[in-house]
C-alpha positions as CSV (number, residue, x, y, z in Angstrom):
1,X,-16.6,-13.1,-7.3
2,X,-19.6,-11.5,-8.6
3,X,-21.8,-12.9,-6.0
4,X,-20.3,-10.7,-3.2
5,X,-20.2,-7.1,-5.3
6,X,-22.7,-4.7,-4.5
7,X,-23.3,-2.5,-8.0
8,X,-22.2,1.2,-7.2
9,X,-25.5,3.4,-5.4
10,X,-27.8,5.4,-7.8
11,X,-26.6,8.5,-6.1
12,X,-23.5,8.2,-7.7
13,X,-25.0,7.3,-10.8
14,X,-27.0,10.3,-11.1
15,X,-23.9,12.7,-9.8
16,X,-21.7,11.2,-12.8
17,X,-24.9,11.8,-15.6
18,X,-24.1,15.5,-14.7
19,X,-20.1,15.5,-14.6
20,X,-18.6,17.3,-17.7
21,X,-16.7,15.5,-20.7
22,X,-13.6,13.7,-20.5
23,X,-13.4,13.8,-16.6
24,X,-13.1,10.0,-15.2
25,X,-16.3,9.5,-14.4
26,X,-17.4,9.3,-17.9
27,X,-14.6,6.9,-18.6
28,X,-14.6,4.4,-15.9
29,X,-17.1,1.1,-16.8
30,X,-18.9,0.5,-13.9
31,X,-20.8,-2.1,-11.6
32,X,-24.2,-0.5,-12.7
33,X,-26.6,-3.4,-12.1
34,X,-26.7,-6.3,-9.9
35,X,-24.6,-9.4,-11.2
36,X,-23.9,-7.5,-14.3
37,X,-20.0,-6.7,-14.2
38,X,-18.0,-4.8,-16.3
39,X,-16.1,-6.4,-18.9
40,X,-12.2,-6.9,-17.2
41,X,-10.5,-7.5,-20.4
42,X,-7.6,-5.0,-20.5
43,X,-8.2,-3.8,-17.3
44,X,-5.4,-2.6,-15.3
45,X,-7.2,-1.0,-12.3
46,X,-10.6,-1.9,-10.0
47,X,-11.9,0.4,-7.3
48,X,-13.7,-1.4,-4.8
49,X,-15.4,0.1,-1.5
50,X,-15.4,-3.0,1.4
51,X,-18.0,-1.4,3.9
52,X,-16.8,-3.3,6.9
53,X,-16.0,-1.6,10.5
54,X,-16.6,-4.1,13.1
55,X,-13.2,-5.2,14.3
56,X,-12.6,-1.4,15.1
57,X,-11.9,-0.6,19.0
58,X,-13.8,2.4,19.0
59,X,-16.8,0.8,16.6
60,X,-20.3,2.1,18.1
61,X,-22.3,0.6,14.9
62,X,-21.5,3.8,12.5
63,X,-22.1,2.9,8.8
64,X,-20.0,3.7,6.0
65,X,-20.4,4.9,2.7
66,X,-17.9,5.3,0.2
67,X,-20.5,7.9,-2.5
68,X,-18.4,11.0,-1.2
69,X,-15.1,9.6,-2.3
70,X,-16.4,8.1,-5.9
71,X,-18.2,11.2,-6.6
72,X,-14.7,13.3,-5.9
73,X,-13.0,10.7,-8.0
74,X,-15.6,10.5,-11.0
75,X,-15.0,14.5,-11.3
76,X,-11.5,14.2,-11.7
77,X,-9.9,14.5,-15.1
78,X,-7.6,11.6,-16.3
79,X,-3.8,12.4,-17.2
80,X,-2.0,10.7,-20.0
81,X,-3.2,7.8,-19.4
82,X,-2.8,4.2,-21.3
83,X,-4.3,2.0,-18.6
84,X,-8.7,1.2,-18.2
85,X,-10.2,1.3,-14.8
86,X,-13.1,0.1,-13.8
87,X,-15.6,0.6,-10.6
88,X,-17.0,-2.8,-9.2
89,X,-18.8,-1.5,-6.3
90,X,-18.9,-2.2,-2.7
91,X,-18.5,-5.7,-0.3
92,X,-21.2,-4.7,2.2
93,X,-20.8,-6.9,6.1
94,X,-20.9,-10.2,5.9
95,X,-23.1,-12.0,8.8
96,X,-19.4,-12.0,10.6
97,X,-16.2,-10.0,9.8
98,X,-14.7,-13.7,8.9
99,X,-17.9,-13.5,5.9
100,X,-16.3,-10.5,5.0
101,X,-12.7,-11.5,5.4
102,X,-13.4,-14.1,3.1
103,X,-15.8,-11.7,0.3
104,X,-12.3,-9.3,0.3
105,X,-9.8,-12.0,0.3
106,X,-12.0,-13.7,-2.8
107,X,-12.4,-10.5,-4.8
108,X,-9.0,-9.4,-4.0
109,X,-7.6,-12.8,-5.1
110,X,-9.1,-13.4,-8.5
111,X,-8.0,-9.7,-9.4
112,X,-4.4,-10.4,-8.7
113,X,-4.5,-13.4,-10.6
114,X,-6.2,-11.3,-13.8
115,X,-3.2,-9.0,-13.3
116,X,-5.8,-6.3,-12.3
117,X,-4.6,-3.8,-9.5
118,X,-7.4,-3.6,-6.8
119,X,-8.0,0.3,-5.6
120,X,-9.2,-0.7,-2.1
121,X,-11.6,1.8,0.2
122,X,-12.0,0.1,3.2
123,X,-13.4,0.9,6.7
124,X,-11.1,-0.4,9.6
125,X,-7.6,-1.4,8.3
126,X,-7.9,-5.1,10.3
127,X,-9.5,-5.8,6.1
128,X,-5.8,-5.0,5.4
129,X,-5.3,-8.9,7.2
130,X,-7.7,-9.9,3.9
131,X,-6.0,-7.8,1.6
132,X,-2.3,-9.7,2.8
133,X,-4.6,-13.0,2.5
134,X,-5.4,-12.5,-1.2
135,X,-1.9,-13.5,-1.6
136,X,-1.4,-16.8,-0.1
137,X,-2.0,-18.2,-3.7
138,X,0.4,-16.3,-5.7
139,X,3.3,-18.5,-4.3
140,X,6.2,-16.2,-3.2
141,X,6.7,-14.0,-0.1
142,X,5.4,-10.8,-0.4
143,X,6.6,-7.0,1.4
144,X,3.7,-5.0,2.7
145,X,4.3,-1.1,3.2
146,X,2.0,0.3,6.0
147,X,1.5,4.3,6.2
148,X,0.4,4.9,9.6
149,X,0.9,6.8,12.5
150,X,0.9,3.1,14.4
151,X,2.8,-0.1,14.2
152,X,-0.9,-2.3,14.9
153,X,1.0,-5.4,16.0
154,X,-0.9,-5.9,18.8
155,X,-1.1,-9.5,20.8
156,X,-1.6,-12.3,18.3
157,X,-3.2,-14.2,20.7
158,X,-6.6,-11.7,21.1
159,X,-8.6,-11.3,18.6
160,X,-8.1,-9.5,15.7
161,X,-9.0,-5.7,15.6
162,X,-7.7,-2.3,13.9
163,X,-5.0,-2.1,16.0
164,X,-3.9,-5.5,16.5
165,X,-4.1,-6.9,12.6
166,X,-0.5,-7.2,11.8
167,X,0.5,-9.5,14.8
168,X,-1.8,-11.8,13.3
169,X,-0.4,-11.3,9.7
170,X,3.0,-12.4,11.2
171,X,1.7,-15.7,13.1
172,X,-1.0,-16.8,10.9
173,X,0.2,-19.3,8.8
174,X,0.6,-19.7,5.5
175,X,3.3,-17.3,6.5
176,X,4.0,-15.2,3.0
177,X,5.5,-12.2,4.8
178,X,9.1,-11.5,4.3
179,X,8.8,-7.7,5.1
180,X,6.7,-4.9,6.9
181,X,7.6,-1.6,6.5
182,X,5.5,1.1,8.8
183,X,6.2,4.9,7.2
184,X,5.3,7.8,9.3
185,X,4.7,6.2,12.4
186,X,5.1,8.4,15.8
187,X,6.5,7.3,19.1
188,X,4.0,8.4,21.3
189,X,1.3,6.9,19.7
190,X,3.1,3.3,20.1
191,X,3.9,1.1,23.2
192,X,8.1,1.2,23.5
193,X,7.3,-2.8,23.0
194,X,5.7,-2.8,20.0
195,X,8.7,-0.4,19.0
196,X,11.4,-2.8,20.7
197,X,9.3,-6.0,18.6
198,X,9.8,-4.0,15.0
199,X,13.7,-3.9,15.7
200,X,13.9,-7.3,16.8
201,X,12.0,-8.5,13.6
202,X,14.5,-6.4,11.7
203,X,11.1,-4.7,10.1
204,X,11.7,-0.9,9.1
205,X,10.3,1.6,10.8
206,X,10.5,5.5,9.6
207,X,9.3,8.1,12.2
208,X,7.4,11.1,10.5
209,X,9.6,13.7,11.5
210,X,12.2,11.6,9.5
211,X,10.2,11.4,6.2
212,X,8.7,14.7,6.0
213,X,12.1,16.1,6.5
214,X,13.0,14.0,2.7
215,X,10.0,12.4,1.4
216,X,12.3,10.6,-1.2
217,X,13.2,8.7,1.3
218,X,9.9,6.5,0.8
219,X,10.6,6.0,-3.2
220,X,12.9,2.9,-2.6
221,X,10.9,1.5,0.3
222,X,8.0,1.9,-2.0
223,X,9.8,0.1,-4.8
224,X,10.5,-3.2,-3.1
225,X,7.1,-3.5,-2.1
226,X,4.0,-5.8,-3.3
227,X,1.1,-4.3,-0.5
228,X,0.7,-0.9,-0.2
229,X,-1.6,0.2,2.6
230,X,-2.4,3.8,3.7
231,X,-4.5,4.6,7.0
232,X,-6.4,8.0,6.9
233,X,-5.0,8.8,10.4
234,X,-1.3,9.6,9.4
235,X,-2.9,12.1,7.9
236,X,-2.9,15.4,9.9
237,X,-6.4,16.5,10.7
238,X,-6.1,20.1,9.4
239,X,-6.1,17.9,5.9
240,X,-9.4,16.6,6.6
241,X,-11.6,17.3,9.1
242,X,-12.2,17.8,12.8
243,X,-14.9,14.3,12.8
244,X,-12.7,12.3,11.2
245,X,-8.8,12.5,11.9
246,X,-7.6,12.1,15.6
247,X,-4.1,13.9,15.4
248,X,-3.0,17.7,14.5
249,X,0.4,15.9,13.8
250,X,0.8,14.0,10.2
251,X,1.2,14.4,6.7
252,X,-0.4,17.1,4.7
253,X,-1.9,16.8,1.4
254,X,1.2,17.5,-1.1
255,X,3.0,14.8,1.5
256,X,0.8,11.5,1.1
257,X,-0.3,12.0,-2.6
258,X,3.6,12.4,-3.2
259,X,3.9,8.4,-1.3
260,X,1.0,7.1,-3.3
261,X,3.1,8.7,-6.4
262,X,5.8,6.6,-5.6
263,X,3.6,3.9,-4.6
264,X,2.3,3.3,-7.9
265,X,5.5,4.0,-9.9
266,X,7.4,1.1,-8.0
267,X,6.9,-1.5,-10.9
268,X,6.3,-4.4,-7.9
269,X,3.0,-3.1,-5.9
270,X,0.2,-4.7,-7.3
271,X,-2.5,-3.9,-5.1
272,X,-3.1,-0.4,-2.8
273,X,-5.6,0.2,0.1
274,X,-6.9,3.1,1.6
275,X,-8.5,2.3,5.4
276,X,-9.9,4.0,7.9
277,X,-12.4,5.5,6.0
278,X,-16.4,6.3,7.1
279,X,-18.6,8.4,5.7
280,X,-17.2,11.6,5.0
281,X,-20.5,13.3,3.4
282,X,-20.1,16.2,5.3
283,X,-16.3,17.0,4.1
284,X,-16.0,17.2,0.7
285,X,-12.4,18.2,1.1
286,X,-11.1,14.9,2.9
287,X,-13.2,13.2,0.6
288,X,-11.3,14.8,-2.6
289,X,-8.0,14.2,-0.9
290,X,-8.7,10.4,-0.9
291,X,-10.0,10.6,-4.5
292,X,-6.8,12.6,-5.4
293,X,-4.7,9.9,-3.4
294,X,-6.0,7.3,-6.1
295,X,-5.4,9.3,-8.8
296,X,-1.7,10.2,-8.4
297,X,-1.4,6.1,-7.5
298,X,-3.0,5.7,-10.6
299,X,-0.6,8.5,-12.4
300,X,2.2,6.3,-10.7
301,X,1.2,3.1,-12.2
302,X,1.1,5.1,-16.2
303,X,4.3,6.1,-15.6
304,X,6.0,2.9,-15.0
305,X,9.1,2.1,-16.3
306,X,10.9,-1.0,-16.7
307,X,14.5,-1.0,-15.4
308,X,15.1,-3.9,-13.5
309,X,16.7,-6.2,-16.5
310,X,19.4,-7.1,-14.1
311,X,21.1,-9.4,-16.7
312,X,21.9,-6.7,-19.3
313,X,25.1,-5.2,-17.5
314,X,24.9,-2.4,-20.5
315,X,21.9,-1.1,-18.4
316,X,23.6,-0.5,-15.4
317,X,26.8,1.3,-14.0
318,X,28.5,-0.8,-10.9
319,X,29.9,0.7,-7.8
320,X,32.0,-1.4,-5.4
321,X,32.5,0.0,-2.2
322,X,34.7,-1.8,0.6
323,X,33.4,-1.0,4.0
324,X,34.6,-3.0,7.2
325,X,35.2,-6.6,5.8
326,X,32.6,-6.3,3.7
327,X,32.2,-5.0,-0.4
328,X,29.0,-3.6,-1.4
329,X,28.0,-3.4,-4.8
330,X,25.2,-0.9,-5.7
331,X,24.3,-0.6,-9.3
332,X,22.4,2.2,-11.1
333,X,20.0,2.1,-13.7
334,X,21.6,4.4,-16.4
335,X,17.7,4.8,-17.3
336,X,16.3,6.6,-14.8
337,X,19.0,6.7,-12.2
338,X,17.4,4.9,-9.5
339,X,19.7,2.7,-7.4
340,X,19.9,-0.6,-5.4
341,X,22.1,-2.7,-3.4
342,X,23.4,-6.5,-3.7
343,X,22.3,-8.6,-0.8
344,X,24.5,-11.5,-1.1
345,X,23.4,-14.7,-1.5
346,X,23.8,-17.3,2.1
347,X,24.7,-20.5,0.8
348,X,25.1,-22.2,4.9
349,X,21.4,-21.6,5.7
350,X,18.2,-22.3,4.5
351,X,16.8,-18.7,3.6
352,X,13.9,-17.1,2.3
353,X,15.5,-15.8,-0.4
354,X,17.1,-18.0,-2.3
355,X,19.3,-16.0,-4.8
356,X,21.8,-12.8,-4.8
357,X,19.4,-10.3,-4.4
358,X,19.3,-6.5,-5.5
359,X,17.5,-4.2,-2.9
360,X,16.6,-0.5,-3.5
361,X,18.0,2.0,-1.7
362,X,18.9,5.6,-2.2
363,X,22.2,7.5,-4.0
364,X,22.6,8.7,-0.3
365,X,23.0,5.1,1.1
366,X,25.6,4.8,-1.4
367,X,27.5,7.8,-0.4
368,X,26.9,6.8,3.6
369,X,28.6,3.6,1.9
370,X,31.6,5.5,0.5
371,X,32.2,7.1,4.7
372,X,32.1,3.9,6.4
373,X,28.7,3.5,7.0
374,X,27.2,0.4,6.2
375,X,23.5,1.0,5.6
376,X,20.7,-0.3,7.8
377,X,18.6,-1.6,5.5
378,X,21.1,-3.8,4.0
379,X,21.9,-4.6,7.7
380,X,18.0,-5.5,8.0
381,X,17.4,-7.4,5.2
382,X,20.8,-9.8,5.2
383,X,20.1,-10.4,8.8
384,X,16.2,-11.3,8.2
385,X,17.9,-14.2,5.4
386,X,19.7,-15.0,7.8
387,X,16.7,-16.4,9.9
């Protein structure tokens, strides 16, 4: 992979020669020289810039940069951390977006594969199609969780942009994806088709109104996910600046560092993107939001804890709830009281997922549970087996 890594600019170099003690920047092993790597041996985390914008509608040939953000990042100061990361630099443009495509899908790939969680800066979230791509090796379907004020299906049949990636995601084959969850989205930003389409592909969908009112609510989405993308637009534009956010509606600050919390606690995501990005020189603020994104992701991932021994019953307290015909059994983890749901196993059809499966919901789905009310996403996700 080293032949498509750019090492990291000398203007970041010299920022983090004058950075105090102990901050991250001092701490992270970098891509200082070209084609000489850091060393990944115990490395849990990579940062990587991919400085590719082309497949964006509104692309007029702006460059990016990604110095702002690193510089914000290197000045943070590390929590109680246990895990190493490292910096690797930048994938510049290919001589297509395909070139590139292929650079990210590489990089992104043999990371996985070295159990090494990619931190992905990324200019227009079409890479997010490479990021998915990295996976078609790994072997087993994969759920991708999308913040973003837009569903980006788009027609699969065009070619692939910003706002269209995900409906080639869904086509392309090898077809890995089992779920696609869009958090924050908002209706009037999205064609009542594209809207219609989510529903019908029993994908979730959770309107911003609806997760700012409980932001909770994204911990057990978060949890059952393996791709964890996050487009700068759902962010409001008070939070960043007049250039580069499009909507006075969105999350704030305290909101999206709180999803990439629980992004990085969820013990399955294994890689997390930020897109949308260009060069935000000239605000240092969004620029240190971005960085702080990464950090609380990072925080996440430190504070993982193992609690999904679903063989050891002594682990677990067991609820059966009769609702309709139907008994649902939710278990939860006498550890850190986190709860899921059994998806029974369909023994007349051929389905994706192949076992009695536990899904992760919330102790308020299990009390909706206890009225009557069978919750959606176990509606979602027994229907989508049942494909």
């Amino acid at each position: 992979m080293i032949e498509f890594l750019n090492p990291i600019s000398k203007s970041v170099l010299a920022h983090r020669e004058i950075l105090p003690v102990g901050v991250l920047g001092k701490q992270i092993a970098g891509h200082y020289k070209k084609g000489e790597l850091p060393d990944l041996t115990n490395v849990k985390f990579a940062l990587l810039g991919i400085r590719e914008n082309r497949n964006d509608v509104n692309f007029i040939g702006e460059e990016i940069s990604f110095e702002a953000f690193r510089k914000a990042f290197y000045g943070l100061y590390p929590g109680n951390w246990s895990h190493k990361i490292v910096d690797l630099g930048d994938i510049v443009k290919g001589e297509t977006v395909n070139d590139t495509y292929f650079a990210m899908r590489t990089v992104v790939e043999a990371l996985l594969k070295k159990k090494i969680i990619p931190l992905l800066l990324g200019g227009s979230q079409d890479l997010l199609y490479a990021q998915y791509r990295a996976y078609d090796t790994i072997g087993t379907m994969v759920n991708m969780v999308n913040v973003d004020c837009n569903f980006d299906l788009g027609d699969a049949d065009k070619p692939i942009s910003n706002k269209s990636y995900v409906g080639k995601i869904i086509v392309d084959k090898p077809y890995n994806l089992f779920n696609y969850s869009t958090i924050g989205y908002q209706s009037y930003f999205n064609p009542p088709e594209e809207i219609g389409l989510m529903e019908k592909l029993y994908f979730d969908a959770y309107r911003l109104g609806e997760v700012t009112a409980d932001i909770t609510l994204v911990e057990p989405i978060l949890r059952n996910t393996d791709i964890v993308a996050i487009d700068v637009t759902a962010i409001k534009s008070a939070e960043l600046s007049y250039k580069n956010s499009a909507s006075p509606n969105g999350f704030d600050g305290r909101e999206i560092c709180a999803i990439a919390r629980y992004a990085g606690i969820s013990n399955r995501a294994t890689s997390f993107g930020i897109y949308e990005l260009s060069d935000y020189s000239g605000s240092e603020s969004a620029a240190m939001l971005v960085a702080q994104m990464l950090w609380y992701f990072v925080e996440g991932v430190n504070f993982r804890i193992a609690d999904e021994a679903f063989d050891n019953e002594k682990l677990y307290t067991t609820y059966k709830v009769p609702v309709d015909d139907e008994v649902l059994l939710f278990k939860k983890s006498n550890k850190t009281g986190r709860w899921w749901i059994e998806l029974p196993f369909i023994s007349n059809v051929n389905n994706k997922l192949k076992s009695r499966t536990l899904l992760p919901c919330t102790y308020g789905e299990y009390l909706s549970a206890t009225n009557q009310e069978i919750p959606e996403r176990w509606y979602k996700a027994r229907r989508k087996n049942e494909v």
